[in-house]
C-alpha positions in Angstrom: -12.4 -13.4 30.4 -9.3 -11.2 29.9 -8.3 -9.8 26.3 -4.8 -12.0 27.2 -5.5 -15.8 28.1 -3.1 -16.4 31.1 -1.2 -19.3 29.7 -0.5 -18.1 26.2 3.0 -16.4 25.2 3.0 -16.6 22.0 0.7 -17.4 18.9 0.6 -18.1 14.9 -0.1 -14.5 12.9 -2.8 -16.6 11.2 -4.6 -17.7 14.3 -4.2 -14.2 15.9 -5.9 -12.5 12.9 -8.9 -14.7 13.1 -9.3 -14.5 17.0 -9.5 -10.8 16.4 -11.5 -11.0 13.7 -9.7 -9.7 10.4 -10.8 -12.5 9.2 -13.8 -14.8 9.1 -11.4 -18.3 8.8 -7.7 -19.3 9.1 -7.5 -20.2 5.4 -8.5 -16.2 4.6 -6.1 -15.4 6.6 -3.7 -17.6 5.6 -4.2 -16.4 1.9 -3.9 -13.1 3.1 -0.7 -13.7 4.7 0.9 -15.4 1.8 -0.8 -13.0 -0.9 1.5 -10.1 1.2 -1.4 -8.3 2.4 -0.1 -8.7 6.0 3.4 -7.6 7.2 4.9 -7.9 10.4 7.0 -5.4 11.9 6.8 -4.0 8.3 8.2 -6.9 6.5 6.1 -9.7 4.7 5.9 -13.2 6.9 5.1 -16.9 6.7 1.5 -18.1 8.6 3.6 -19.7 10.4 5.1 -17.0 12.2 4.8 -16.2 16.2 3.6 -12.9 17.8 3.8 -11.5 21.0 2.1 -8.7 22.8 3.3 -5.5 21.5 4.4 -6.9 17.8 3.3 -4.3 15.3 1.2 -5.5 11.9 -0.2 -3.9 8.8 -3.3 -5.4 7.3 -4.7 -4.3 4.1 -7.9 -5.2 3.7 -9.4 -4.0 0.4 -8.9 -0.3 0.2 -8.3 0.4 3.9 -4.6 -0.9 5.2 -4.1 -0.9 9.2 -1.5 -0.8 11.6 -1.9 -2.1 14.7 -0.6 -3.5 17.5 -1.3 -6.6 19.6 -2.3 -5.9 23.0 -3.3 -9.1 23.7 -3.3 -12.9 22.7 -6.2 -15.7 22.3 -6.2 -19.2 20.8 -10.2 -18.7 21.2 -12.4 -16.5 18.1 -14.7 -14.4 20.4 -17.3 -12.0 19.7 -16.2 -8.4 18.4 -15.9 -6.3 21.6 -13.7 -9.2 23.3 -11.7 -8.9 19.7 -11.2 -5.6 19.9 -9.2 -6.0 23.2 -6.8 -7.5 21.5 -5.3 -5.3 19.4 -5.2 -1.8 18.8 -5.0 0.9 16.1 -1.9 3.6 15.7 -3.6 7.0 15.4 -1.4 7.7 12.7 -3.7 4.8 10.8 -6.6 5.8 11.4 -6.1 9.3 10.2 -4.9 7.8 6.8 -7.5 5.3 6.5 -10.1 8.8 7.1 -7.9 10.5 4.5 -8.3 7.6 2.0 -11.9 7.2 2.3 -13.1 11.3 1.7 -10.4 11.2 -0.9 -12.3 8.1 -2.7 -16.0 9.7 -1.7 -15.1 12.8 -3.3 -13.5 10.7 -6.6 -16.8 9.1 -7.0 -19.3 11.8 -6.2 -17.2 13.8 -9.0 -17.5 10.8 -11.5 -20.8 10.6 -14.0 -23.4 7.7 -13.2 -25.5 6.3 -15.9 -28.8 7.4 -14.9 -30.1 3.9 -16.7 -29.0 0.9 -17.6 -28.0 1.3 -21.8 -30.8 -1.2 -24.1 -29.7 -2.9 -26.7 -30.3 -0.3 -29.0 -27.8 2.0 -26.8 -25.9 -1.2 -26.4 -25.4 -1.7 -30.2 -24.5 2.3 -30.8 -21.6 1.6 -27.9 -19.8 -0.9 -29.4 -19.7 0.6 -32.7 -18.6 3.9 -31.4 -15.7 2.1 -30.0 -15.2 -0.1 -33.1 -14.7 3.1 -34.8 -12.5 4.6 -32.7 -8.4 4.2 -32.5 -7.4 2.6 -29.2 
């Protein structure tokens, strides 16, 4: 099996994201799509839109956003390392998506965690410590 079936030129954006995996059904992806959480060729689209083989897309999924672009097509949802054939990341995205992550590691390493969970003692003494103050 190649990353390209032969007799495929073109192929919806919402079937092409769940062949390769970005998402686990067409209606996630579909959602996604109209939500705006996936451009093509940096402007928003319909799931009904077509892409080819070289077609550029950004995804954001949660915190991390991609951009990749489509190296191959398939109508078929196959297991990850076929799905990986069929696209493929711009450096300049994975750097920023690396950025992004240390930058949120370091945020919440430098943040205070509870070291328990507050009783209803502690409970009680939080809401009237913000009762009392001016929000």
């Amino acid at each position: 099996m190649s990353a390209t079936d032969s007799n495929i030129s073109k192929i919806r954006i919402d079937k092409w994201l769940w062949a390769a995996r970005f998402f686990k059904t067409r209606a996630a992806a579909k959602t996604a799509i109209d939500g705006g959480k996936v451009h093509f060729q940096g402007q928003r689209c319909k799931v009904s839109k077509t892409v080819d083989v070289g077609d550029k897309l950004t995804i954001r999924q949660g915190f991390d956003e991609k951009t990749v672009v489509i190296t191959g097509l398939s109508e078929q949802r196959r297991g990850a390392p076929e799905a990986r054939l069929l696209y493929e990341e711009t450096p300049e995205s994975i750097k920023q998506r690396i950025d992004k992550a240390e930058t949120r590691r370091i945020i919440n390493a430098a943040g205070m965690a509870p070291d328990h969970k507050p009783n209803k003692k502690e409970r009680r003494d939080i809401s009237r410590f913000k009762q009392r103050q001016d929000y």
